[in-house]
N, C-alpha and C positions, 0 to 999 in steps of 0.2 A: 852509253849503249846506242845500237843503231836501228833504225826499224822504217823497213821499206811501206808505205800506203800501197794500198792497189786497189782500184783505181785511185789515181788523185789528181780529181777535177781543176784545182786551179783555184776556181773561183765559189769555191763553196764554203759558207759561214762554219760549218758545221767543220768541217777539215778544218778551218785555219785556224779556229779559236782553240782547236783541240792540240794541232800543233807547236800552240804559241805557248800552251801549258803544259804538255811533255817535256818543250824545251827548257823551260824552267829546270826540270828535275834531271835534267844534264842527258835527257834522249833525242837522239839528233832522228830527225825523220828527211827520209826523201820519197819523192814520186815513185812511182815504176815507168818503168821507161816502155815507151810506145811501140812496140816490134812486134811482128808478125812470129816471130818463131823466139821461143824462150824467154818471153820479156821477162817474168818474176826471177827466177833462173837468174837471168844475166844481170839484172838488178838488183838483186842481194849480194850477186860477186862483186858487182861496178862498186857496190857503196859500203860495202863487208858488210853485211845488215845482221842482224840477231836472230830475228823476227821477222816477218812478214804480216802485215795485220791488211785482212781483208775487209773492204766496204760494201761491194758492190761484185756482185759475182758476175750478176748478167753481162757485162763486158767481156767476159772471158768464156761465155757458153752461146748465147744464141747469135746464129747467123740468119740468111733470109728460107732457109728450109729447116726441115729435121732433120737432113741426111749431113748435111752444111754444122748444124749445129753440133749432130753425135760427133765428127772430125774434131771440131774447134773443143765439147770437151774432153775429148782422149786427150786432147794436146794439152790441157790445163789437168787435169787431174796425173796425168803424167808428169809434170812439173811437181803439181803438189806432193808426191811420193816420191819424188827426186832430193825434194828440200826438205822434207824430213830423213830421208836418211842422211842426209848430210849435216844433220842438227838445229836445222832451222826450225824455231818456234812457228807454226799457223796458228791467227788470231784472227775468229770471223764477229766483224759486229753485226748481228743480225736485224738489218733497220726492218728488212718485209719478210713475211712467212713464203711468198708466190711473189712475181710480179703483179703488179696491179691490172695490169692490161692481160692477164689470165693468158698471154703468148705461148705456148705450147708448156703447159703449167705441170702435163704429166711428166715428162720429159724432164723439166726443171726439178719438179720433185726427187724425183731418182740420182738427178744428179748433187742437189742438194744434201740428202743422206750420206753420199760417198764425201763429200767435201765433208761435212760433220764429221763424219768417224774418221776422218784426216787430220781435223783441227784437234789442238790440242786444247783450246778453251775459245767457247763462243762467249759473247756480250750480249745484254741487253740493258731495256735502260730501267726497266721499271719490275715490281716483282707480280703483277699482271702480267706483263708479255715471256716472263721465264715459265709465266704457267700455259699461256700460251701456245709457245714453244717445246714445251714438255705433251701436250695434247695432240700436235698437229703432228711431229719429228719423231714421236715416243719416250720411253723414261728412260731413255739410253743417255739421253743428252742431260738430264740433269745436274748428273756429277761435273760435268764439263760448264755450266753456263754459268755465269757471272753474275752482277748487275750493279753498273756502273750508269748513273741517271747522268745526263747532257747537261750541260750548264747553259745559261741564257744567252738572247742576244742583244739586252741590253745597252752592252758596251760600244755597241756595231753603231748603233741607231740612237745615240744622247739626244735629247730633249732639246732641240738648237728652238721650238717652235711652241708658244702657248695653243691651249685647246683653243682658244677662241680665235687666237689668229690662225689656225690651221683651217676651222672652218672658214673663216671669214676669203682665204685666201683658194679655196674651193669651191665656195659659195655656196654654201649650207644654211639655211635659216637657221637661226640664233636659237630657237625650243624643238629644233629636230632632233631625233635621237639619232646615234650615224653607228652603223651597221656594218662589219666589215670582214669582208673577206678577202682573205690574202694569199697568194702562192699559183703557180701552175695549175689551170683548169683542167680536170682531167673527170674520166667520167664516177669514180669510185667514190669522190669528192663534191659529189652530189650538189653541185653547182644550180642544177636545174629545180632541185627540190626548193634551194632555199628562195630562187627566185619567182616560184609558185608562189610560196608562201608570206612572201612580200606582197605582192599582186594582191593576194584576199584583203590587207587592210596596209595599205601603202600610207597612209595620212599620218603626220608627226614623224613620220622617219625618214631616212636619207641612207642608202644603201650604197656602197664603195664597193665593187670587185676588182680586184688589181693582179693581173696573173697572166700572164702569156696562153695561151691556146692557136688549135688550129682555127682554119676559116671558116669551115661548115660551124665549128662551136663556137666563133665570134658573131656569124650572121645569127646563127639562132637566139641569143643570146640578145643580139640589140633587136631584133624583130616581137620577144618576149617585151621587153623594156619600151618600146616604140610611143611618142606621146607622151611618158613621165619626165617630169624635169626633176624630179627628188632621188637622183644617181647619177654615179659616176662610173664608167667602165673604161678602165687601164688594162685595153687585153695586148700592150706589148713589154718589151721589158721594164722593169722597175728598179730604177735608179735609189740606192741609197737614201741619197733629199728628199728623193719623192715617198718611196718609203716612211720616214722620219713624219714628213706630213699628214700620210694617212691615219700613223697607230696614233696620233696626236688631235688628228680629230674625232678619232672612232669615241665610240661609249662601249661600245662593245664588237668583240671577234666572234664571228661565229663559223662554228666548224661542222655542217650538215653531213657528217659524213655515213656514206652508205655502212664501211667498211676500214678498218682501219687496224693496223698492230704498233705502227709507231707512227709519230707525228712530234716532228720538231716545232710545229705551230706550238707544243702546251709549253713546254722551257719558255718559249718566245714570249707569248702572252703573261705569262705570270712574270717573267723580269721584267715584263714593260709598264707590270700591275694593270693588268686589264682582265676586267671579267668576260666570261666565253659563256656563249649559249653554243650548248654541244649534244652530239648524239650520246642517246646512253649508250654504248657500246662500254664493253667491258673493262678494255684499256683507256679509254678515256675518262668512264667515268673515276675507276682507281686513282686518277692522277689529276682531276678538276672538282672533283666533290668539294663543294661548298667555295667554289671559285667562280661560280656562274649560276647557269640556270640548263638541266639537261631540258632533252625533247625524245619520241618517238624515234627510231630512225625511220625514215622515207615516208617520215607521215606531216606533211605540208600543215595540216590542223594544228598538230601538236607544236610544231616550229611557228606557225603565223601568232599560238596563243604565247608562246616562251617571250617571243618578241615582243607582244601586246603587252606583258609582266615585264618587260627589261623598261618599257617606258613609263613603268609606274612605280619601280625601285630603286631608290638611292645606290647610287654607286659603293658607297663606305660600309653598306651592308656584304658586301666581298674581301675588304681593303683587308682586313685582319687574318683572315685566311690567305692570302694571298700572299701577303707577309710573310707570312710563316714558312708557305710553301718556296718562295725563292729563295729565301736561305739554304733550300735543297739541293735545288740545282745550280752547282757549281764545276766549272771545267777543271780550276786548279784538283778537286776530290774525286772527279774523272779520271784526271790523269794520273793520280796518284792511286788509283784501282789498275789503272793498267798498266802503269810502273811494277806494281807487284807481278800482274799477271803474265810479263816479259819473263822477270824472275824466275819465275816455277822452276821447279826441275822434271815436272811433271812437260 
């Protein structure tokens, strides 16, 4: 079977482990191709495709206006009603409910609904965000939505590096606890919360941010931090090695986040066995209970005490839940959910 991506970034964990276990079960994936007019369309004909399974919509709907936008998506929604009548499966994995940057979110909304009642089965990963999903979209979609949990990334990122050498090759004191946070600083991801709440009692920890951002949230960012030697900030890109370095000297991931429906941080973390101090938020907590330590969200108190508790608890008090939980997620049981879901006749 054949089955077009749309968007497909290239260089995304998330794509290529997913593709690497489709291909196993003998579905060949390709890109969509880059065109200004009918790329899905021309894409599914270039590579006879089945399917069309969508990742990322906003590619295909917003431009730098509204007016810009409504154009761009007649033009995608009219494709999308194209390839369905000509048989083509649509398959959306729904990673966000909105964009995070709230960019013309009523507009997206409307347009989302129409793509849903176009698709013929959405994804998600966890049965949190199907409830989710069913709250924010309506119970129209629940016949339609799946839930296919992501599998780790582990494999990406082997243990080439001991925790001690990681620190040591950082330069962490030896009884720091190292605190880490990882991915694209953006502001939903409440970057500034957790870096409050390190400030209230900085002593015994060692703080890592590794994550690309722009410049006004780089300056803010080291002007907060200005004077501490107990952190690291990696705000350009992050190289695999380096990578590899980080989760290996971390004690723990923490995920402050304001807001949140999916996060490939929780697969990542528990394959890599590392406990998370995280927002209680609904989707999170469903999927990290008793694999960290929650907190408040946006309450710097409740994160600076989570913190003070991650330096007074053995790590091996996680390790068995943690266990349990990465046997969960698995990309070969992924793909083998949406093996089916090409299937349907529906």
């Amino acid at each position: 079977m054949r089955v077009v991506f749309a968007p497909d970034f290239g260089d995304n964990d998330y794509q290529y482990l997913l593709k690497f276990s489709l291909n196993k079960l003998n579905i060949e994936t390709f890109s969509a191709l880059r065109k200004s007019l009918f790329p899905l369309m021309r894409s599914c004909a270039k590579y006879q495709a089945k399917a069309l399974h969508l990742h990322w919509t906003g590619t295909y709907v917003f431009s730098s206006s509204i007016f810009l936008s409504f154009l761009k998506s007649i033009h995608f929604i009219f494709e999308l009603v194209l390839l369905r009548l000509t048989g083509i499966k649509i398959v959306w994995t729904v990673h966000n409910l909105i964009n995070h940057e709230r960019y013309q979110e009523k507009f997206e909304f409307f347009v989302n609904k129409i793509v849903i009642r176009l698709s013929n089965s959405l994804i998600v990963h966890s049965h949190a965000q199907k409830e989710k999903l069913i709250e924010f979209y309506g119970e129209k979609v629940k016949g339609k939505t799946f839930i296919a949990p992501q599998g780790g990334y582990a494999s990406l990122y082997e243990k080439k590096i001991s925790y001690d050498q990681a620190k040591k090759t950082i330069g962490i004191a030896e009884k720091e606890k190292v605190f880490l946070f990882y991915g694209n600083i953006r502001p939903y991801k409440g970057v500034d919360i957790l870096i409050d709440a390190f400030l209230l009692n900085p002593f015994g920890k060692f703080l890592i941010i590794a994550g690309r951002c722009d410049d006004e949230t780089e300056k803010s960012i080291k002007n907060k931090l200005n004077g501490l030697k107990n952190f690291l900030f990696h705000c350009e890109y992050v190289s695999r090695e380096e990578t590899s370095i980080y989760w290996a000297a971390s004690d723990f991931l923490v995920l402050p986040y304001r807001e949140i429906f999916n996060s490939g941080l929780v697969s990542f973390a528990i394959s890599m066995g590392k406990p998370v101090i995280y927002s209680s938020l609904p989707t999170l907590e469903a999927e990290l209970s008793g694999c960290g330590i929650s907190f408040n969200p946006q309450d710097i108190y409740s994160l600076s005490k989570a913190m003070d508790m991650a330096c007074m608890v053995e790590e091996r008090k996680f390790k068995d839940e943690i266990s349990r939980k990465a046997e969960h997620y698995s990309w070969d049981s992924h793909a083998r959910v949406l093996s089916s879901i090409y299937e349907r006749n529906k």
